[in-house]
ZANU-300847 format. One record per residue (C-alpha): x, y, z; residue in one letter. Coordinates in Angstrom, 1 decimal. Layout:
REM residues N
+--------+--------+--------+-------+
!      u !      v !      w ! zator !
+--------+--------+--------+-------+
!      X !      Y !      Z !     A !
...
+--------+--------+--------+-------+
//
This chain:
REM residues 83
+--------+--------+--------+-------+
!      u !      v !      w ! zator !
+--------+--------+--------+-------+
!   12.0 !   11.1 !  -18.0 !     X !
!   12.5 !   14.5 !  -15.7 !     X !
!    9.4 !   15.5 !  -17.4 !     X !
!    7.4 !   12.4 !  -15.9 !     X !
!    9.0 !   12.5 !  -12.6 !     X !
!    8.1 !   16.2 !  -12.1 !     X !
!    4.5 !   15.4 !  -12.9 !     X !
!    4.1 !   12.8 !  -10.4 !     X !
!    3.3 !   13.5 !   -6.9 !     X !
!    5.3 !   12.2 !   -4.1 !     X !
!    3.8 !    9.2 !   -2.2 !     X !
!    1.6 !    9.6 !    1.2 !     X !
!    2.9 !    8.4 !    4.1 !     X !
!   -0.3 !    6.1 !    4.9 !     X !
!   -2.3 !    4.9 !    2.1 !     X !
!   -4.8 !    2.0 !    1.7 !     X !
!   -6.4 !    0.5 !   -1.1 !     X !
!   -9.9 !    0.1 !    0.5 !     X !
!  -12.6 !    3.2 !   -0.2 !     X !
!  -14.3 !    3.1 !    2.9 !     X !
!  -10.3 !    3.9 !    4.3 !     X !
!  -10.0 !    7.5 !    5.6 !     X !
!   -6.4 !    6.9 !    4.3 !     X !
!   -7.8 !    5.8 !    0.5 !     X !
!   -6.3 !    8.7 !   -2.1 !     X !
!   -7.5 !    7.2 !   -5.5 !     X !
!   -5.3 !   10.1 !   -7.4 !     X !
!   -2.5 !    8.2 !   -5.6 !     X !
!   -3.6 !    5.0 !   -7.1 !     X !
!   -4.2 !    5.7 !  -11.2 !     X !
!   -0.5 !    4.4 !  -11.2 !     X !
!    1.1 !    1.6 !  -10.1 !     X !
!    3.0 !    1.2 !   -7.2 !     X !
!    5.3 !   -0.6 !   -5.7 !     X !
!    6.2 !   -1.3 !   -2.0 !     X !
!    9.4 !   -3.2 !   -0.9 !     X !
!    9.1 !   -4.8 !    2.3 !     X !
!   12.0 !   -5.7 !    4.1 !     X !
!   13.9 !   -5.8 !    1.2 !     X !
!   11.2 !   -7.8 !   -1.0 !     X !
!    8.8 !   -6.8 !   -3.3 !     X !
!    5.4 !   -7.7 !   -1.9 !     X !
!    2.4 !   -7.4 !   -4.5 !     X !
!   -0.2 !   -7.9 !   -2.2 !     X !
!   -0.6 !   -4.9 !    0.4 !     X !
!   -3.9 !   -3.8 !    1.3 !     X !
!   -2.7 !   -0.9 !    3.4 !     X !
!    0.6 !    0.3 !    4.3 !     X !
!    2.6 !    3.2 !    6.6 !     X !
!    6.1 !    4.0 !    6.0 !     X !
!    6.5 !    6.5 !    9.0 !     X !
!    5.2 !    3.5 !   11.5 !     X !
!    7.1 !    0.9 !    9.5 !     X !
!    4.1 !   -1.9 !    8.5 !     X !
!    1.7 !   -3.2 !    5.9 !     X !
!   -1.6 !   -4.8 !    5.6 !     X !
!   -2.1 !   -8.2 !    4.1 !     X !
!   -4.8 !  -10.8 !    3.3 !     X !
!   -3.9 !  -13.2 !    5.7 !     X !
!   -4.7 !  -16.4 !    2.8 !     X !
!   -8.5 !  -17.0 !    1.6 !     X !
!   -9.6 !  -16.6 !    5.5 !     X !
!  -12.4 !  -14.1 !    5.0 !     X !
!  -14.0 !  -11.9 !    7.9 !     X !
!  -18.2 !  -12.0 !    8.3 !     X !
!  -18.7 !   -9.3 !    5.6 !     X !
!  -16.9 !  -11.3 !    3.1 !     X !
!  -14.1 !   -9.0 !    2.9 !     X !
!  -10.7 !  -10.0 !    3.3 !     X !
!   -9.2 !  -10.6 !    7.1 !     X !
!   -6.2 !   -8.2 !    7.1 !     X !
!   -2.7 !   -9.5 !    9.1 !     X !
!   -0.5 !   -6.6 !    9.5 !     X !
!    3.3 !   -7.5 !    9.0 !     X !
!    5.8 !   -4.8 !   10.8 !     X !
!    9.3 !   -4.2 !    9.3 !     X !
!   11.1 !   -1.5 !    6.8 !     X !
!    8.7 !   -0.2 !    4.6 !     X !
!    9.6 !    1.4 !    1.0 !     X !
!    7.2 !    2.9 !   -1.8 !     X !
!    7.7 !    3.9 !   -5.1 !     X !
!    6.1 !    4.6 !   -8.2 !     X !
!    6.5 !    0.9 !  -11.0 !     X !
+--------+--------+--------+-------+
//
């Protein structure tokens, strides 16, 4: 289990699930993750900051003129780790 630990990087600070993000880091994301928001496990973040302390959301089915998801962004304690 060290072994496995040692080979994977520590999480970003910032990092969204979106390509067209400047903060998108797809080595980041070939593993699952997990973030813990306010003390819940929430598994459906778009985007989140740990340093600033929010997360990105779909805010329901409400979809923006593109067709992509409208985004709420929920502040609190944000945690990240590795599933």
């Amino acid at each position: 289990m060290s072994d496995n630990a040692a080979a994977t990087p520590e999480l970003p600070d910032h990092l969204s699930i979106d390509p067209r993000s400047p903060h998108h880091r797809p080595e980041f994301l070939e593993r699952e993750i997990g973030v813990r928001f306010n003390g819940r496990d929430r598994f459906d973040v778009e985007e989140y900051c740990v340093s600033e302390g929010w997360i990105r959301v779909a805010a329901g089915k409400t979809m923006d003129r593109k067709g992509r998801p409208l985004l709420i962004k929920l502040k609190g304690t944000v945690e990240v780790f590795y599933r």
